[in-house]
RODO-2510 file (C-alpha; in nm, 4 decimals, decimal comma):
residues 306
     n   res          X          Y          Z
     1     x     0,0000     0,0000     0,0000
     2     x     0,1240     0,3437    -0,0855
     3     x     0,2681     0,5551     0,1885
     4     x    -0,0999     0,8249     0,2374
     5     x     0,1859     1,1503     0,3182
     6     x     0,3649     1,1091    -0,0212
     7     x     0,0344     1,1335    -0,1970
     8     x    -0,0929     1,4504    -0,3868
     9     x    -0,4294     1,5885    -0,2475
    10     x    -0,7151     1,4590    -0,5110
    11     x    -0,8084     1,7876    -0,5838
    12     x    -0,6675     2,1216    -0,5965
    13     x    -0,8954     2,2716    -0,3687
    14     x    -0,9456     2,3950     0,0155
    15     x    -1,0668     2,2044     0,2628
    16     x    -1,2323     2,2977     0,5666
    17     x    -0,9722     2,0751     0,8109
    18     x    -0,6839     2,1276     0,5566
    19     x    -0,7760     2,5052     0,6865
    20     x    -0,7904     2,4387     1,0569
    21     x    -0,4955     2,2571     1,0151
    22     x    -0,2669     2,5255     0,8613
    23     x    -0,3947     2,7522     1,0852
    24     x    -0,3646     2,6152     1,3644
    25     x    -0,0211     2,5481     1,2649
    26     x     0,1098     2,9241     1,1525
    27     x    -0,1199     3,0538     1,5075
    28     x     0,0854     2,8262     1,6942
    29     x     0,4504     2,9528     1,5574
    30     x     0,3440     3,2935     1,6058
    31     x     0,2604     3,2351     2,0092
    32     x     0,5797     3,0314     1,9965
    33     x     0,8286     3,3445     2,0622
    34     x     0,6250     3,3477     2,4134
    35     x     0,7307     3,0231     2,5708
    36     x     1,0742     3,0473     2,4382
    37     x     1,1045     3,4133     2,6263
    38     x     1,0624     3,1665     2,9388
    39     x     1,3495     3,0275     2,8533
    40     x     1,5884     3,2876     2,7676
    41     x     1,8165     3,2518     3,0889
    42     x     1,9009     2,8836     2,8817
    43     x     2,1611     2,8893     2,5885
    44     x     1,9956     2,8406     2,2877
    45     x     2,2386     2,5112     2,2003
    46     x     2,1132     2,3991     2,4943
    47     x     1,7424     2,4789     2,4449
    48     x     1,7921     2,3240     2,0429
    49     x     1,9534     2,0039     2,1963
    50     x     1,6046     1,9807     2,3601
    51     x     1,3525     2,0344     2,1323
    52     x     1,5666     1,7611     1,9466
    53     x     1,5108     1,4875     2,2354
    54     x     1,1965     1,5923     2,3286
    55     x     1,0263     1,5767     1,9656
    56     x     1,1396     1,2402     1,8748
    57     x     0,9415     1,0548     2,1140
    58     x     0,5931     1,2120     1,9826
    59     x     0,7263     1,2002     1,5691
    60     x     0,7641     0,8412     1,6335
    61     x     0,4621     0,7370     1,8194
    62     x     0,2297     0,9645     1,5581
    63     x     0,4413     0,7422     1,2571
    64     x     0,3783     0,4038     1,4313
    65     x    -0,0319     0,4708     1,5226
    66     x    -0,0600     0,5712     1,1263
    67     x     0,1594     0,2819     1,0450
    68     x     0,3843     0,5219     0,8108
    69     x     0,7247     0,3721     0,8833
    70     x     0,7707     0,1568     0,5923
    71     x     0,9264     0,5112     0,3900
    72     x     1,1260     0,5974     0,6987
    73     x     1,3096     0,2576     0,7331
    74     x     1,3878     0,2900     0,3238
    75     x     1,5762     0,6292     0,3884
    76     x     1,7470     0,4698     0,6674
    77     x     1,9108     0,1915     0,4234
    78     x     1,9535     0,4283     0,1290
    79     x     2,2986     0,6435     0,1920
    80     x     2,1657     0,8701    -0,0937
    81     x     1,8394     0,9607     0,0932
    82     x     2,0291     0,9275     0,4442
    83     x     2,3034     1,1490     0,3274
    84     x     2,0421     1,4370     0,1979
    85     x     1,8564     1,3983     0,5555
    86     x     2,2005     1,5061     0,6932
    87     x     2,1613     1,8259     0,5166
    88     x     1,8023     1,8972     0,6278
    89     x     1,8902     1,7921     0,9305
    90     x     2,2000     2,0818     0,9506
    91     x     2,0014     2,3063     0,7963
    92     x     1,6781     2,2826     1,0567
    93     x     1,8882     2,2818     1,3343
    94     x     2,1119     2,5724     1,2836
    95     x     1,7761     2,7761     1,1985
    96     x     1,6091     2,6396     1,5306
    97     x     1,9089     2,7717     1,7115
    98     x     1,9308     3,0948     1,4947
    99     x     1,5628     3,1558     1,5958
   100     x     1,5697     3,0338     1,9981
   101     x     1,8804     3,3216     2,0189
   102     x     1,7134     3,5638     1,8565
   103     x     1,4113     3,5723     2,0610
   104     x     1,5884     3,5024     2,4089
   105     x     1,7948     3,7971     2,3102
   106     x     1,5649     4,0624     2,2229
   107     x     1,5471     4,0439     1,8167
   108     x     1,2002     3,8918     1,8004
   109     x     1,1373     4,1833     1,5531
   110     x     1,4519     4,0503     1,3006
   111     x     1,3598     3,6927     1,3508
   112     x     0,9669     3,8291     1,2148
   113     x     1,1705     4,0209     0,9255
   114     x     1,3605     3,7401     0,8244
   115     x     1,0531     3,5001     0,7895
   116     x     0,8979     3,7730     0,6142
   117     x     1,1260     3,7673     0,3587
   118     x     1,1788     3,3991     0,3374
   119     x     0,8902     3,3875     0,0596
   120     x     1,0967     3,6323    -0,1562
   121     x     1,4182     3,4521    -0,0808
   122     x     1,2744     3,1085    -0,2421
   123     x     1,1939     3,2604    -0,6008
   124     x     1,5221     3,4201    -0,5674
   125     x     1,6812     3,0584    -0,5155
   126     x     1,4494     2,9108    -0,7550
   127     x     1,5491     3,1463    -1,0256
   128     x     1,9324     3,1050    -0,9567
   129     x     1,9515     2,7553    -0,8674
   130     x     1,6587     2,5982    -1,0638
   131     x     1,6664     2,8370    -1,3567
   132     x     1,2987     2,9306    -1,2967
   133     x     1,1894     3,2835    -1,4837
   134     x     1,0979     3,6066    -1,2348
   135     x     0,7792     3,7446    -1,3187
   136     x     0,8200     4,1758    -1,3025
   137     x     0,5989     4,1187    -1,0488
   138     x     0,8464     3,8911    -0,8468
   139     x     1,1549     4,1366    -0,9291
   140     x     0,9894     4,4439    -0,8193
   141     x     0,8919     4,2243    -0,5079
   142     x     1,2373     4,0976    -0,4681
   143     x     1,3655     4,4695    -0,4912
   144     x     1,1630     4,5866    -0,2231
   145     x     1,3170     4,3469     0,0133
   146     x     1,6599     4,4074    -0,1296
   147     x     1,5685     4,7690    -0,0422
   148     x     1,4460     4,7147     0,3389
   149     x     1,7016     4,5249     0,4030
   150     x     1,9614     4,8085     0,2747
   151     x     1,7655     5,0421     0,4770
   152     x     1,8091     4,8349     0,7948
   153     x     2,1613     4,8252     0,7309
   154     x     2,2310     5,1685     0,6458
   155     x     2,0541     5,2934     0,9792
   156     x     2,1998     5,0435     1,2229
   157     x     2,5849     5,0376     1,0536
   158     x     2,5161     4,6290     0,9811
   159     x     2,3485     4,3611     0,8065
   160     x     2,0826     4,2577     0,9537
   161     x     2,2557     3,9320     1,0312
   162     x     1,9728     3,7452     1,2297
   163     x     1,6982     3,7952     0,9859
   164     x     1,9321     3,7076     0,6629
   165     x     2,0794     3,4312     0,8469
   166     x     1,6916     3,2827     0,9176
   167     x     1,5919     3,3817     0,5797
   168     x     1,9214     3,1360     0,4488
   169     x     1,9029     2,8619     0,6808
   170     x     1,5038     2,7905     0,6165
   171     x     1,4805     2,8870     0,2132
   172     x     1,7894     2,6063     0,1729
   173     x     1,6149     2,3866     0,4260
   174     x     1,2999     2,3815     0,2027
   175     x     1,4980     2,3823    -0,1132
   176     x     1,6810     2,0611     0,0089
   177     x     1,3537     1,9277     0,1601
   178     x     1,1754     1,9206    -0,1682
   179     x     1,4568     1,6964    -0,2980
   180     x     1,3427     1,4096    -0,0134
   181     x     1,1571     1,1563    -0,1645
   182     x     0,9486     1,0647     0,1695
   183     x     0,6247     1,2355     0,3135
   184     x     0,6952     1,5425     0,5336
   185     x     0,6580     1,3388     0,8865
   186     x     0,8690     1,0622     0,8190
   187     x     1,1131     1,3197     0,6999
   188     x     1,0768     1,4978     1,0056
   189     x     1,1622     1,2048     1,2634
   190     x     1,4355     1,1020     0,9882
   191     x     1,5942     1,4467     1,0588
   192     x     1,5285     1,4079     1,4231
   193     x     1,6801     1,0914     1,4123
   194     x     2,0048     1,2334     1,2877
   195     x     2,0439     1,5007     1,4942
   196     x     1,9883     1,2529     1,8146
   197     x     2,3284     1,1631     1,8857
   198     x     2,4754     1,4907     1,8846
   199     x     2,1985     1,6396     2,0763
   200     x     2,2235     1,3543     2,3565
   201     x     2,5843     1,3747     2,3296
   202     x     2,5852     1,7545     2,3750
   203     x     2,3391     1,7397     2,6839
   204     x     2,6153     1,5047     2,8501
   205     x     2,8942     1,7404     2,8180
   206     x     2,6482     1,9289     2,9758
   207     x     2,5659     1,7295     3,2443
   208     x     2,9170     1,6298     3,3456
   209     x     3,0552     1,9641     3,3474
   210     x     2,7408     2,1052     3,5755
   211     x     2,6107     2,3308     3,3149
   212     x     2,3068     2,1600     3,2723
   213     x     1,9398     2,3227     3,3148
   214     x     1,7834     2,0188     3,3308
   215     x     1,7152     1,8190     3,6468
   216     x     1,5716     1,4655     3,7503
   217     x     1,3863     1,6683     3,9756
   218     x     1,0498     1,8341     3,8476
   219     x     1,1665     2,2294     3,8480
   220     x     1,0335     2,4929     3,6255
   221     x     1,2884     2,4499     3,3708
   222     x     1,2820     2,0833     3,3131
   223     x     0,9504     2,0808     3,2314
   224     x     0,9938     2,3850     2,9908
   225     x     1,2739     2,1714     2,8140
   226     x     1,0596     1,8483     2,7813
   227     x     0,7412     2,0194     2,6331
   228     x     0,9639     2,1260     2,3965
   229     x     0,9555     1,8608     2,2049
   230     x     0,5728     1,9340     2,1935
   231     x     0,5983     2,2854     2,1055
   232     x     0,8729     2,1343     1,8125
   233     x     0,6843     1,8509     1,7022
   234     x     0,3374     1,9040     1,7265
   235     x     0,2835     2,2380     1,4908
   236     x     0,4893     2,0597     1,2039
   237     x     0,3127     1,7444     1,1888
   238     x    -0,0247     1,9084     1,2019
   239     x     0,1401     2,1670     0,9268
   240     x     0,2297     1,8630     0,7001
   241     x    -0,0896     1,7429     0,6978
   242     x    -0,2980     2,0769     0,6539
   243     x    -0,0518     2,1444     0,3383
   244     x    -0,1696     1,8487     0,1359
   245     x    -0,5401     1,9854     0,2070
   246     x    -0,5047     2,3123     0,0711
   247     x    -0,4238     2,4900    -0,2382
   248     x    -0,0751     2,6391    -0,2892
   249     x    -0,1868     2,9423    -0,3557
   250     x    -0,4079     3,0065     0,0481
   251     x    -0,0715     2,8618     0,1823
   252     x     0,0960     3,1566     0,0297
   253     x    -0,1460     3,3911     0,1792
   254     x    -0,1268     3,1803     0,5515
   255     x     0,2405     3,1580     0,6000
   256     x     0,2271     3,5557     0,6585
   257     x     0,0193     3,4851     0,9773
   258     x     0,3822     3,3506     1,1795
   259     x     0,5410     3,6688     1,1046
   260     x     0,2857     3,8820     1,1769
   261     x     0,2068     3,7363     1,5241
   262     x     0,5920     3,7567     1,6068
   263     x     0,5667     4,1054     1,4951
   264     x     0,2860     4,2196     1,7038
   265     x     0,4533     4,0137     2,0043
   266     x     0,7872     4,1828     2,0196
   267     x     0,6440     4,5167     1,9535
   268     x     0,3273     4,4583     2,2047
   269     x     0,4658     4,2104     2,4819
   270     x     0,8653     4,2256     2,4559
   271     x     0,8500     4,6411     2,3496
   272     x     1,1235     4,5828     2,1129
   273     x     1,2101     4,9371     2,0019
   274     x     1,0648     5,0132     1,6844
   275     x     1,2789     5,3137     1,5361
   276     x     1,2289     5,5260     1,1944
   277     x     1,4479     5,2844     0,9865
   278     x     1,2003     4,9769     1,0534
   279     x     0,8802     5,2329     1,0149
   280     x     0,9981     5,2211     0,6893
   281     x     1,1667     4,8682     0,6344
   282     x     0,8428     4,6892     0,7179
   283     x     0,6012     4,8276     0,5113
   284     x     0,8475     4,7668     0,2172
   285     x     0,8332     4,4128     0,2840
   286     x     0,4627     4,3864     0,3413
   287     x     0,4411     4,5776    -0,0074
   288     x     0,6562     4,3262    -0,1280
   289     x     0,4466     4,0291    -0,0222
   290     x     0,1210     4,2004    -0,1906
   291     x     0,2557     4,2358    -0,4806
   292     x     0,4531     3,9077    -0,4802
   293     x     0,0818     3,7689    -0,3470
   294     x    -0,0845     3,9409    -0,5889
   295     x     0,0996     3,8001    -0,8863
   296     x     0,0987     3,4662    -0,7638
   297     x    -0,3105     3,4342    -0,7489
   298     x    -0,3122     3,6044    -1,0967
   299     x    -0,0687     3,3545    -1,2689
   300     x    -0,2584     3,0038    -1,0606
   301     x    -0,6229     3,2103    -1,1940
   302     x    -0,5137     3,2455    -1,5568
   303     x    -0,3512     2,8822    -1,5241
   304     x    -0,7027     2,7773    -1,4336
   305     x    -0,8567     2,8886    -1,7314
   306     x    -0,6877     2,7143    -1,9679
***
């Protein structure tokens, strides 16, 4: 029988759970910055080693009650597929740790910028890497967002390091993650999987030396560390399966709902400062995403016409 998560949806349509699903999803990522604040007196290796241990217990147990292994255990004997879930697997984690810093250490407002432009980044990559054509519509978008970011830097004497480095680490994550030939969930725990050993061996080190947050005993921050495999796990899987439900074009529109909420939140809860050079920088890049929005339900309307 054919693994159900490398399937197409039947129809290109929305669906009513494929909705709640997504949603639910992007709502969840944008509350996320919130219980990571809790833990911003933790190193963010530290916190990543976590959400490493922590998620592989419920990826596994969601695979084995769906009875979705059979894919999994075929990347695990295939050294092609094994070596490209070492890539993912880099790539995920160095954005997870990217991400945990950024919000433990006040630049919730770049970590909303850089999955902002993550969108733009991914034509960009397409067109370079995968020879795909840029609609003037996608190079005045990608302009924009050239141009925010050149603002940012001009004003502050610097890249905007956190948000570019987010913006890298995730488009090349989905870029390689389109190349593995298993459903998203199995290639989730495969990545998981992977990153296992160095996580366990890291939290060791930890251990031995004394430098470790996390206790037998049931204190605040051990059970901040273990539901973060939860807070890891649970918004991807339900993600994976909310994508196949809905057309690509309402996924475009969704994935601004993370940002957004991480935006409000560090300008609302944290009080990030929000000088004159992001007052302008922002609304650049929301520009950017209507027109690149825009564009994109024009081109998927006219390709359902014909």
């Amino acid at each position: 029988m054919r693994n159900p998560d490398t399937l197409p949806p039947t129809k290109n349509e929305d669906t009513p759970q494929g909705l709640a699903y997504a949603m639910g999803a992007y709502v969840f990522w944008g509350f996320l910055p919130l219980y990571m604040k809790l833990l911003s007196h933790i190193p963010a290796a530290e916190v990543v080693a976590h959400r490493v241990v922590w998620s592989l217990p419920i990826a596994a147990v969601v695979l084995i009650i769906l009875r979705r292994t059979d894919a999994l255990r075929e990347a695990l004997r295939n050294p092609r597929m094994l070596a490209m879930g070492c890539v993912t697997a880099a790539l995920i984690s160095v954005n997870w740790g990217i991400y945990v810093w950024a919000i433990t250490s006040g630049n919730a407002l770049e970590a909303a910028l850089g999955y902002y432009i993550n969108p733009l980044f991914s034509i960009f990559l397409a067109a370079v890497l995968l020879g795909e054509r840029l609609t003037k519509a996608q190079m005045l978008a990608i302009t924009l967002a050239a141009g925010a970011v050149l603002v940012l830097t001009l004003d502050a004497g610097r890249m905007p390091w956190v948000a570019l480095a987010l913006t890298v680490s995730w488009g090349f994550y989905a870029l390689a993650k389109k190349s593995l030939p298993i459903g998203p969930n199995q290639g989730f725990l495969l990545e998981v999987l992977i990153l296992i050993v160095p996580a366990i061996g890291y939290l060791g080190y930890l251990t031995a030396t004394g430098q470790s947050h996390f206790s037998l005993a049931p204190t605040r921050d051990t059970w901040l560390l273990i539901g973060c495999g939860a807070v890891t796990a649970v918004p991807l899987m339900i993600y994976a399966n909310g994508a196949k439900l809905l057309r690509l074009s309402t996924i475009g529109v969704l994935q601004y709902i993370a940002p957004t909420m991480i935006f409000l939140v560090a300008v609302l809860v944290f009080d990030e400062p929000f000088g004159k050079a992001r007052m302008i920088a922002f609304p650049m890049i929301w520009t950017a995403l209507i027109v690149y929005s825009g564009s994109m339900f024009l081109s998927m309307r006219k390709t359902s016409k014909t």
